[in-house]
N, C-alpha and C positions, 0 to 999 in steps of 0.2 A: 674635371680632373683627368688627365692622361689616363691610359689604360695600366702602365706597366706601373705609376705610382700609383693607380687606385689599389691594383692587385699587391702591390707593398703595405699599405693602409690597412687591407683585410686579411693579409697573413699575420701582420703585427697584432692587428688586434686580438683575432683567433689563437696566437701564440697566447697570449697572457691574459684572455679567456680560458685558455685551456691550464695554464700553470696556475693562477687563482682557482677552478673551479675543481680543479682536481679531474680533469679530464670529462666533466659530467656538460660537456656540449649536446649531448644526448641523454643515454642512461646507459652508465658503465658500474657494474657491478666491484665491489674490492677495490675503491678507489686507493685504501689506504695503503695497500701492501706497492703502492708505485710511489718512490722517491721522487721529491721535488722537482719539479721542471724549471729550467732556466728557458730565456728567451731560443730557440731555435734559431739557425744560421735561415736567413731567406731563401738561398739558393736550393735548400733540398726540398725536395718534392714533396707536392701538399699529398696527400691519400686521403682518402673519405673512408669512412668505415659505417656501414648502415643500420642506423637503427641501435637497438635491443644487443647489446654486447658487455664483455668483460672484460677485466683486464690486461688477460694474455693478449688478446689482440693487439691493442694498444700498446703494452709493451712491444712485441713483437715488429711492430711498425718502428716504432721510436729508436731502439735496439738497433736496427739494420739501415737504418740514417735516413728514414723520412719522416717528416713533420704530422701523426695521426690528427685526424679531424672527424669526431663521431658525431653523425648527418640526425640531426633530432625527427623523430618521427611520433611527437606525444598525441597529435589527433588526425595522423595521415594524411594531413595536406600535402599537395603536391604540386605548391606554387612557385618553390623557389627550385626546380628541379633544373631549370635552363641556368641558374647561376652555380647550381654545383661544378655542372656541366662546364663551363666555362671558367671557373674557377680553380677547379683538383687539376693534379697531375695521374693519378692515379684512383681505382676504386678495390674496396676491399671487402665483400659480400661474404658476412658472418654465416656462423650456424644459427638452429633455433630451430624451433617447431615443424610443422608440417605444411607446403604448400596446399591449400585446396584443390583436389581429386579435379573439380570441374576446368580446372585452368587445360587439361587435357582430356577432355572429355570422359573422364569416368565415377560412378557413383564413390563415397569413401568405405575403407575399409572401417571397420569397428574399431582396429587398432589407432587410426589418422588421429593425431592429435592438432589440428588447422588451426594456422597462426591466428592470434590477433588481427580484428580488422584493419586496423590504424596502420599496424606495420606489414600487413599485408599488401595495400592498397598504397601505400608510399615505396615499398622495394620494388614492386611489380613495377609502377612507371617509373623509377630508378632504374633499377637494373634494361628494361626496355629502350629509355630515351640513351642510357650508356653505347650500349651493344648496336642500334642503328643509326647514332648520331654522331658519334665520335670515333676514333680507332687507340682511345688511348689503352694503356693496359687495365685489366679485369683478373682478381683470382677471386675464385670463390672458393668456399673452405664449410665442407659437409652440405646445411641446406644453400648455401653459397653456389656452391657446385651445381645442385638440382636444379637453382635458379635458372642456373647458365643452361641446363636441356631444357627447361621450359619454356623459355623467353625463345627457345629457338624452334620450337615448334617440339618436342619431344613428349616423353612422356615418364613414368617413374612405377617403377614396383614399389607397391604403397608399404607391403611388409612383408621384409625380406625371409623370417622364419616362419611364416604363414606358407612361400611359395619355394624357398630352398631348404628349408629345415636346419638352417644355422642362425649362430645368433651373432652378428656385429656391433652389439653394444656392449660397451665397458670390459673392453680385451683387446687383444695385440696379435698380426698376425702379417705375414708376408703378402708384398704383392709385388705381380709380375710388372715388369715397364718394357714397352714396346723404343727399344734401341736408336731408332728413327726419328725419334717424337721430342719438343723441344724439352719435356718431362725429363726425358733421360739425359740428355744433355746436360742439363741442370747438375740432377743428379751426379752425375758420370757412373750409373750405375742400370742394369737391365731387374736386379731385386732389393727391396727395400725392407725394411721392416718399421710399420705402422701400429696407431694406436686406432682405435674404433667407437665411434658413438652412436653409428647411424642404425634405424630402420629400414629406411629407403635407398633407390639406388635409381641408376639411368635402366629403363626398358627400350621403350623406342629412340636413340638418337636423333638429335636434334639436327635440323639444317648446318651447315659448314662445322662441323664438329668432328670428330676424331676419337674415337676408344685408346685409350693411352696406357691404362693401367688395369690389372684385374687381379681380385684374391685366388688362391687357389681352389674355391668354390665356383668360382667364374661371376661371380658378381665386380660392376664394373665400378670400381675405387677409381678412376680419372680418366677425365675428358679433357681437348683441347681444341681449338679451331684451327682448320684447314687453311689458314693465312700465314703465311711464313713470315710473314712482315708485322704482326702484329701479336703481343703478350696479352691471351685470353686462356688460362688454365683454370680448370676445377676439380678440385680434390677431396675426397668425403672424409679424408682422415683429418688430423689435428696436429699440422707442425707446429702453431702457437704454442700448444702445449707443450709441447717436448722442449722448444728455447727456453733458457742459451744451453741445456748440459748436454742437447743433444747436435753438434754441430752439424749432421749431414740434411737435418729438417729445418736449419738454419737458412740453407742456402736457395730455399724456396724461395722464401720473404725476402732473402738480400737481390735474388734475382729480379722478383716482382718493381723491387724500391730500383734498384739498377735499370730497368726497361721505360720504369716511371720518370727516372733524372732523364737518360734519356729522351725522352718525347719530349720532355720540358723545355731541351737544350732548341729543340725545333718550334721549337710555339713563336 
């Protein structure tokens, strides 16, 4: 079979895998409160969405015109990791628990709540074979984000009220965006106002990465890569959540799915 009809073959079937199964290619949480899918147009961009998620993601993907596909991780194999690869247009690295402390050399805190092994051990050479094998676009979104400083060699403040004495869970709060940075652009905007779930946050920067965004605590709410040619952002906040009433957090994800058609156009 040809490449371009096999890849027609496994978007079709994936479409209506995912329209029967109610988006549980994975494990997607609140399958119900997401309306009916119809067959998807081929032409828009596949996105992978990893692991252990819910359904704003997913929405959030589908909403901004690309085809979600959530990457099953039930016993962390990590055999079919070259055909994602070769397959999506894009990747979409969720929130969730805690990376293990030892991925950057440090004991954990009391606080560390460390993911599952399955979806531990399947993001990790995800996210890893993504970022050195391909140059397609990458967001990640809260531990999504942290993914993208550890995969590059960084590290993370295990718990942010332990070492600033503030609390960034379940509250809303501005953060600054560095003007320069394709963050802002996006946006069209240098302040934002977000929502918050996180513990953790970037401490040591990661190789080709970039500080983009920060609260006014100075903790760092987004990173980006140092590659002008390519769409790699991570963001600890939660614009899935805020879509669709919040249009300016909209334009993350239409940006991301926009960078995704893109590359696609070049495959």
């Amino acid at each position: 079979m040809e490449k371009s009809s096999r890849r027609t073959f496994l978007i079709s079937t994936l479409a209506v895998a995912t329209a029967v199964a109610g988006f549980f290619l994975g494990r997607v949480t609140d399958p119900d409160s997401l309306p009916a899918a119809s067959a998807p147009a081929l032409d828009a961009p596949l996105i992978g969405i990893a692991s252990l998620t819910n359904a704003n993601y997913v929405r959030a993907v589908r909403d901004s015109g690309g085809i979600p596909i959530v990457l099953p991780n039930t016993d962390g194999s990590v055999a079919r990791i070259d055909d994602y690869l070769a397959l999506l247009d894009g990747l979409l690295m969720p929130g969730g628990a805690d990376i293990p402390p030892s991925e950057y050399g440090e004991e954990p805190h009391e606080t560390v709540e460390i993911l599952d092994e399955a979806r531990f051990q399947f993001e990790k050479a995800l996210i890893t074979a993504w970022m050195e094998k391909t140059d397609k676009p990458l967001l990640g979104i809260c531990l999504g984000s942290q993914w993208i400083n550890v995969a590059s060699g960084g590290s993370l403040v295990q718990d942010i009220p332990s070492e600033f004495d503030v609390n960034h869970r379940d509250t809303h709060h501005l953060v600054a965006i560095e003007p320069d940075s394709r963050l802002g652009r996006i946006f069209g905007a240098t302040e934002l106002e977000v929502n918050s779930w996180h513990h953790q946050a970037v401490r040591k920067l990661g190789e080709g990465l970039r500080i983009v965004a920060r609260s006014p605590d100075g903790v760092v709410e987004a990173t980006e890569t140092t590659d002008p040619d390519r769409f790699l952002i991570g963001v600890q906040w939660h614009p899935e959540k805020l879509m669709p009433d919040n249009t300016a957090q909209a334009k993350l994800i239409e940006a991301f799915i926009e960078a995704a058609a893109r590359k696609k156009e070049t495959r």
